[in-house]
C-alpha positions as CSV (number, residue, x, y, z in Angstrom):
1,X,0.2,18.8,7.6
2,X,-1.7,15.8,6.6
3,X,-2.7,12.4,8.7
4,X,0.1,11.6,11.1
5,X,-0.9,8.4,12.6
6,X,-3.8,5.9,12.0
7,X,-6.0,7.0,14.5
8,X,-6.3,10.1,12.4
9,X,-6.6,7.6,9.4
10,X,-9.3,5.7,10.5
11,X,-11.4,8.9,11.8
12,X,-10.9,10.5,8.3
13,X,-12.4,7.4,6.3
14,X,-15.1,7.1,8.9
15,X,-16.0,10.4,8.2
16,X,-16.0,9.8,4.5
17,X,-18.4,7.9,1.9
18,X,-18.2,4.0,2.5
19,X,-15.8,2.0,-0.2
20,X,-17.1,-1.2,-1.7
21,X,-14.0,-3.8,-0.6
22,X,-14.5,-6.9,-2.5
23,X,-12.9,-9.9,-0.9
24,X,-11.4,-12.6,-3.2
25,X,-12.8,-16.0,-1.8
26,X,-13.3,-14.5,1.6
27,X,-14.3,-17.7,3.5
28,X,-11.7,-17.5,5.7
29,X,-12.2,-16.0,10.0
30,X,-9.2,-13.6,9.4
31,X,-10.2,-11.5,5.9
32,X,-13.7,-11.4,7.8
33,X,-12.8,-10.1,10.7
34,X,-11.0,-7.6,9.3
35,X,-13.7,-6.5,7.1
36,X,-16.1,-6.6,10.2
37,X,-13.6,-4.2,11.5
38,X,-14.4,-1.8,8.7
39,X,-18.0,-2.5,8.7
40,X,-18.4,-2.1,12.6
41,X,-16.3,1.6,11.7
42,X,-18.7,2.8,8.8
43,X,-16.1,2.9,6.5
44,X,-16.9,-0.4,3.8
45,X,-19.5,-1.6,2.4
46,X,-18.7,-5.4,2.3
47,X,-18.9,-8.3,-0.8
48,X,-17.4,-11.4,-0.7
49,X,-17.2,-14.1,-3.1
50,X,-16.6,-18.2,-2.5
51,X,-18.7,-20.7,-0.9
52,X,-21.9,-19.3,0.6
53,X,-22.0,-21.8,2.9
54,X,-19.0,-22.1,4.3
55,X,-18.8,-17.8,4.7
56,X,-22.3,-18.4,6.6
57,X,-20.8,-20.8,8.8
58,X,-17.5,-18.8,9.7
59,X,-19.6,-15.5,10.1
60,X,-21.7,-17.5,12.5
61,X,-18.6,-18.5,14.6
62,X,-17.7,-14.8,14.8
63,X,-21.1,-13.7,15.6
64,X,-21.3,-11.3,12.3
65,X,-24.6,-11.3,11.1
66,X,-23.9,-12.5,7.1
67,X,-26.7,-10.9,5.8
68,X,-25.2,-7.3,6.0
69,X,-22.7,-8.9,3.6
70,X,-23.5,-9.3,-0.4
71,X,-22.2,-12.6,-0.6
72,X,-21.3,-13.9,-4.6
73,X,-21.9,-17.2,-4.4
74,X,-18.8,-18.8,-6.0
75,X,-17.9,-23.2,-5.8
76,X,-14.0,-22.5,-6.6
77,X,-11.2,-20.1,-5.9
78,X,-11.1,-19.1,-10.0
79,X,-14.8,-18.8,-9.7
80,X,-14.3,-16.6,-6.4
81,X,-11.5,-15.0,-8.7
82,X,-13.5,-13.6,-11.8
83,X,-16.7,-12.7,-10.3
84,X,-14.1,-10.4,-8.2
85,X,-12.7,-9.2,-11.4
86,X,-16.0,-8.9,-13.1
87,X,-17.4,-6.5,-10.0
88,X,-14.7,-4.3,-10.5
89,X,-15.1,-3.9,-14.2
90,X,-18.9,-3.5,-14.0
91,X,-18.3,0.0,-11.1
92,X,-19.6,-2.6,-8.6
93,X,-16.7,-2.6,-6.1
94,X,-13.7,-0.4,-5.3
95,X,-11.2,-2.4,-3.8
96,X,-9.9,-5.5,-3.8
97,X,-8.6,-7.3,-1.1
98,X,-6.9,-11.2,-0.7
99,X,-9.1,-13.6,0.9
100,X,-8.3,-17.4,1.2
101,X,-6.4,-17.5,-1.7
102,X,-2.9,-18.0,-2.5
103,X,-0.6,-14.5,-2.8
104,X,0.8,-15.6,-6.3
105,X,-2.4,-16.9,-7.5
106,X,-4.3,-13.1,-6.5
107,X,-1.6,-11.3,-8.0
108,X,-1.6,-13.7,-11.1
109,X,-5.5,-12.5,-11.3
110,X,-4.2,-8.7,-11.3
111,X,-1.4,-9.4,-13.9
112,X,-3.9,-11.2,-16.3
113,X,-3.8,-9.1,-19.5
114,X,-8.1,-10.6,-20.3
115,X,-8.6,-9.1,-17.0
116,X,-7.7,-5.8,-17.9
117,X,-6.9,-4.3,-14.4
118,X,-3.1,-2.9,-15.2
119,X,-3.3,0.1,-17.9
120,X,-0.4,-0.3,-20.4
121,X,3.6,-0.1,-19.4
122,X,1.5,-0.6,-16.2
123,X,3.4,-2.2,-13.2
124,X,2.5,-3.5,-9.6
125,X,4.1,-2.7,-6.9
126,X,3.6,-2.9,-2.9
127,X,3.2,0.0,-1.2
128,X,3.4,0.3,3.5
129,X,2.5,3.0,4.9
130,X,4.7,2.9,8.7
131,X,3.7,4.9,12.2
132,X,6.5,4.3,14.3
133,X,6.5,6.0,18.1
134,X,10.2,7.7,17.1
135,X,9.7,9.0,14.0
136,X,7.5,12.5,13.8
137,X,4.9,11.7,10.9
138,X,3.5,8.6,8.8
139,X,6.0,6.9,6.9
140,X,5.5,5.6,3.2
141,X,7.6,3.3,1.5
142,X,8.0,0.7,-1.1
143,X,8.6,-2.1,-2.2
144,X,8.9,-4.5,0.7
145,X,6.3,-7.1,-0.9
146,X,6.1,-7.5,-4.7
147,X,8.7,-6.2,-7.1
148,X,12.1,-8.0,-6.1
149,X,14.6,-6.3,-7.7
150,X,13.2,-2.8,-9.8
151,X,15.0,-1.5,-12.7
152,X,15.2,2.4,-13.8
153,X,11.9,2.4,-14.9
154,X,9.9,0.6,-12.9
155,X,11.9,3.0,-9.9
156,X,10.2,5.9,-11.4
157,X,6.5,4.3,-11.3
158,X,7.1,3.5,-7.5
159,X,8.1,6.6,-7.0
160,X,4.7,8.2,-8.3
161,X,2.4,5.3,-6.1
162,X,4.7,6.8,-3.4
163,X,3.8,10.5,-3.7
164,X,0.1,9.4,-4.9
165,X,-0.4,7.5,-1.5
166,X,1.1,10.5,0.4
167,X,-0.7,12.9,-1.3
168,X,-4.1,10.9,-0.1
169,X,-2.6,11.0,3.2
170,X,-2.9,14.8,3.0
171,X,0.7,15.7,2.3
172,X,0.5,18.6,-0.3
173,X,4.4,17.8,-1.4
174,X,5.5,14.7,-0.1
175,X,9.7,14.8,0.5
176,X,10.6,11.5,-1.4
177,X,14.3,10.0,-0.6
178,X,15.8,7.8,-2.9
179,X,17.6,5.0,-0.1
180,X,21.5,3.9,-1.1
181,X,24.0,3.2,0.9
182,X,25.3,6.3,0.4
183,X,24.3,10.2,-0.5
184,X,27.9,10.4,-2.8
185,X,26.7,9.6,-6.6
186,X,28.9,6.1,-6.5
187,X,29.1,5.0,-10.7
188,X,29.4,1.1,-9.5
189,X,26.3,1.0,-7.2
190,X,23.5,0.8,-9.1
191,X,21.7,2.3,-6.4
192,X,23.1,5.6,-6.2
193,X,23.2,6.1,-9.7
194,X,19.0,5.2,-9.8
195,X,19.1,7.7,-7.2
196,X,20.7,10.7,-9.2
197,X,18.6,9.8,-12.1
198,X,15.5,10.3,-10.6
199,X,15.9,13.3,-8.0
200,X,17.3,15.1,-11.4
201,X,14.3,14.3,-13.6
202,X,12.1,15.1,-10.2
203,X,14.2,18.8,-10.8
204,X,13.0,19.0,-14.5
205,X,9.7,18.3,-13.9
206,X,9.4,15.0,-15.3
207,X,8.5,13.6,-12.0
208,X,5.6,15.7,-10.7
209,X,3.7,16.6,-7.3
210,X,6.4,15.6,-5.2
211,X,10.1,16.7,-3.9
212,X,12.5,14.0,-4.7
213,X,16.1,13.5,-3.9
214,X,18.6,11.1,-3.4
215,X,20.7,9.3,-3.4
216,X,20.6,9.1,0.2
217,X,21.4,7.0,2.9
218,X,18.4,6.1,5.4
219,X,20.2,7.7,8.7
220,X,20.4,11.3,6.4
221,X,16.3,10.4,5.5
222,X,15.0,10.5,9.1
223,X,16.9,12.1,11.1
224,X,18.3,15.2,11.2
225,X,21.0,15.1,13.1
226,X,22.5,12.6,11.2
227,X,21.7,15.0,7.9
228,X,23.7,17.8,10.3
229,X,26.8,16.0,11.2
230,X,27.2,14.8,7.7
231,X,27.0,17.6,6.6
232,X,24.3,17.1,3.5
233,X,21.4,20.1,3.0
234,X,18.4,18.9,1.3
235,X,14.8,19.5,2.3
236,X,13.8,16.0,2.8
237,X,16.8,15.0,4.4
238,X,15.5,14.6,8.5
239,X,11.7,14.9,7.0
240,X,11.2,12.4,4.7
241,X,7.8,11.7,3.8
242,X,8.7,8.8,1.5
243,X,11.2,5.9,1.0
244,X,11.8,4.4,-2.4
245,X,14.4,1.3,-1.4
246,X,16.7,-0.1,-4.1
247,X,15.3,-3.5,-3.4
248,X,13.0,-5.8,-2.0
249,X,15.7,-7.3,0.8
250,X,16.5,-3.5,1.8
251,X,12.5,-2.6,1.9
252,X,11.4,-6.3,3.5
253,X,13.6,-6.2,6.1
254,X,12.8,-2.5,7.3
255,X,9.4,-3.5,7.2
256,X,9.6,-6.3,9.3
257,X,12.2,-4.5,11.9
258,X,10.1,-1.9,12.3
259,X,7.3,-3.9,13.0
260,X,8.3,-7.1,15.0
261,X,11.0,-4.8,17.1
262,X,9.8,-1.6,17.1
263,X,6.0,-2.5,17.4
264,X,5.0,-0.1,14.6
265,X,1.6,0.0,12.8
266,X,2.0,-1.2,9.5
267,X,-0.6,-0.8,6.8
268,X,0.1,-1.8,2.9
269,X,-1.5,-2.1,-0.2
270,X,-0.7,-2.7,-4.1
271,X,-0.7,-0.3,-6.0
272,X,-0.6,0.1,-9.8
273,X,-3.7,-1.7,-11.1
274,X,-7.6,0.0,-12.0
275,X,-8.2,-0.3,-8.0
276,X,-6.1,-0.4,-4.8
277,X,-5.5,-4.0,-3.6
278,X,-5.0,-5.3,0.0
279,X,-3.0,-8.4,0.5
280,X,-2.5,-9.3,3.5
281,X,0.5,-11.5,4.7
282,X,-0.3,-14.6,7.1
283,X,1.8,-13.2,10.0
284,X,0.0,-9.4,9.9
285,X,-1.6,-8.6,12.9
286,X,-6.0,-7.9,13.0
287,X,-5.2,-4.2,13.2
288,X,-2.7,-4.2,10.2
289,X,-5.5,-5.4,8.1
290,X,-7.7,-3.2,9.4
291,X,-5.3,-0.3,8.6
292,X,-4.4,-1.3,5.4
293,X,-8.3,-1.1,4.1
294,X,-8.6,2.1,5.6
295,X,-5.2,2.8,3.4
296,X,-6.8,1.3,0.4
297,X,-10.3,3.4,0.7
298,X,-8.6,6.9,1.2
299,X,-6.7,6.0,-1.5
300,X,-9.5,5.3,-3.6
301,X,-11.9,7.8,-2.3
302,X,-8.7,10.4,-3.4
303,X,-8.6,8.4,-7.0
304,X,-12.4,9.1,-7.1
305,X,-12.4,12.7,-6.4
306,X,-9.3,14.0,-8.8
C-alpha cells in the first residue's frame, strides 16, 4: 500500500534511526526551525555550519537550546559550503539541506566536479512529493524546481529518482505516467514522442522496478473517469503513482496550483547526487520543510538499507 499522507510519513521516520541533516550556513530562524521540528520529532540528528555566533544568537530567539546542535564553526558562506561537503565525504552526515545561502550558489556546490557529489553521466534533478485532499494516495512528481527543459536522457534519469522516491515511500511498483498533452503518439510534440520512448524501454526492461506509460495526458493520470470516457486502458491511468512532466513550466505551475489553491502538503527534495538534498524555496510554508526532511531521511534511510 505504502505511506499515503504525511502523517504516516512523519510516524514512519520517527520510528526509524535518526538521519544526520547537515545545514549549509544555517544561521538563518527558518532552516532552524525546521530542523528543530525534526529534532523535537526524533527523526535528525542536527549539524550546522556558519557563524557560531550568530546561530547561538538566533537559537536563543527561538528558545532552542544550541548545544544539542554540532555546530561547524564556519566565517563565510564557501567556508559554511565545504565543511558541508567535507562532512558528507568523511560518512559524517546524510543529508544536506539549503540554509542561508543562495539556491544557485548550493546547487553550484552539488554540481562542482572537486566535490565529487554527482557519480558520472550523473544529473540533478527536483523531486515533490504532493498530498492533496482529492486525490487517493501521495503523489510524486518531477521537475518543478531544477532541470528547465529535460532532453531524452535526462527524462529517463527522472524517471528512476521518481520510482526510487516511491519505492521509499513503500510503493512496491510505483504506476509512472509520462504527462503530454495528449495519450495519441503526436511525431511534432516532443512530448509525446519522449513519452512513447520511455513507456516502451519501461516494456523491455530497460527501465526497472517501476510500471511506466505514457504518453498521457494529466486528466487520463488521476482520474479515472476521465481514463473511462476516453476510452484509454492502462494500469496507471486513474492510479498514478508518479508524474514525470515534459518541462519545468508544466511541473512548476502544478506545483504551485496545488499548493497555493488547493492547500496541498508539498514536500521536495533533489535528487541525483551521493545524498538527498533539501532546498527549500523562500515562500514554502514551516511544515513543507519539515516534510521535505522527513522526505529526504526515508529516502536515505532506504538508500542505506538496499
Amino acid at each position: 500500500m505504502g505511506i499515503n499522507n504525511f502523517t504516516e510519513l512523519l510516524e514512519v521516520v520517527k520510528n526509524q534511526p535518526p538521519k544526520r541533516v547537515v545545514a549549509v550556513n544555517g544561521v538563518d530562524t527558518s532552516t532552524l526551525e525546521a530542523m528543530h521540528d525534526a529534532v523535537q520529532l526524533g527523526f535528525v540528528i542536527p549539524i550546522i555550519t556558519g557563524d557560531r555566533t550568530i546561530i547561538e544568537e538566533s537559537c536563543k530567539k527561538l528558545g532552542i537550546d544550541s548545544s544539542d546542535y554540532q555546530i561547524y564553526d564556519a566565517k563565510s558562506i564557501h567556508e559554511a559550503t565545504d565543511k558541508a561537503v567535507e562532512l558528507i565525504h568523511e560518512n559524517k552526515a546524510d543529508v544536506l539541506m539549503k540554509g542561508m545561502i543562495s539556491t544557485d550558489k548550493f546547487m553550484r556546490a552539488l554540481l562542482r566536479k572537486e566535490n565529487n557529489l554527482i557519480p558520472a553521466k550523473g544529473t540533478l534533478s527536483h523531486v515533490s512529493v504532493m498530498h492533496n485532499p482529492n486525490y487517493h494516495k501521495l503523489l510524486v512528481f518531477g521537475d518543478a524546481a531544477v532541470l528547465p527543459y529535460p532532453d531524452l536522457k535526462q527524462k529517463i534519469l527522472m524517471t528512476n529518482y521518481l520510482i526510487c522516491a516511491a519505492k521509499s515511500l513503500g510503493i512496491e511498483q510505483p504506476k509512472v505516467a509520462v504527462i503530454a498533452p495528449t495519450e495519441q503518439i503526436i511525431i511534432s510534440i516532443q512530448s509525446c514522442m519522449d513519452g512513447a520512448t520511455i513507456a516502451k524501454m519501461s516494456e523491455h526492461g530497460q527501465i526497472e522496478g517501476g510500471l511506466v506509460d505514457g504518453p498521457m495526458a494529466l486528466d487520463v493520470a488521476i482520474n479515472a473517469e476521465s481514463a473511462e470516457v476516453k476510452g484509454f486502458t492502462s494500469p496507471v491511468a486513474g492510479d498514478a503513482d508518479c508524474l514525470l512532466f515534459p518541462n519545468i513550466d508544466a511541473a512548476n505551475v502544478f506545483y504551485k496550483t496545488n499548493s497555493k489553491l488547493a492547500k496541498a502538503e508539498m514536500a521536495g527534495i533533489i535528487a541525483g547526487a551521493k545524498v538527498p538534498a533539501v532546498v527549500s524555496s523562500r515562500g514554502d510554508s514551516r511544515k513543507t520543510k519539515l516534510n521535505s526532511v522527513a522526505l529526504a531521511s526515508i529516502v536515505s534511510y532506504q538508500r542505506s538499507n538496499i
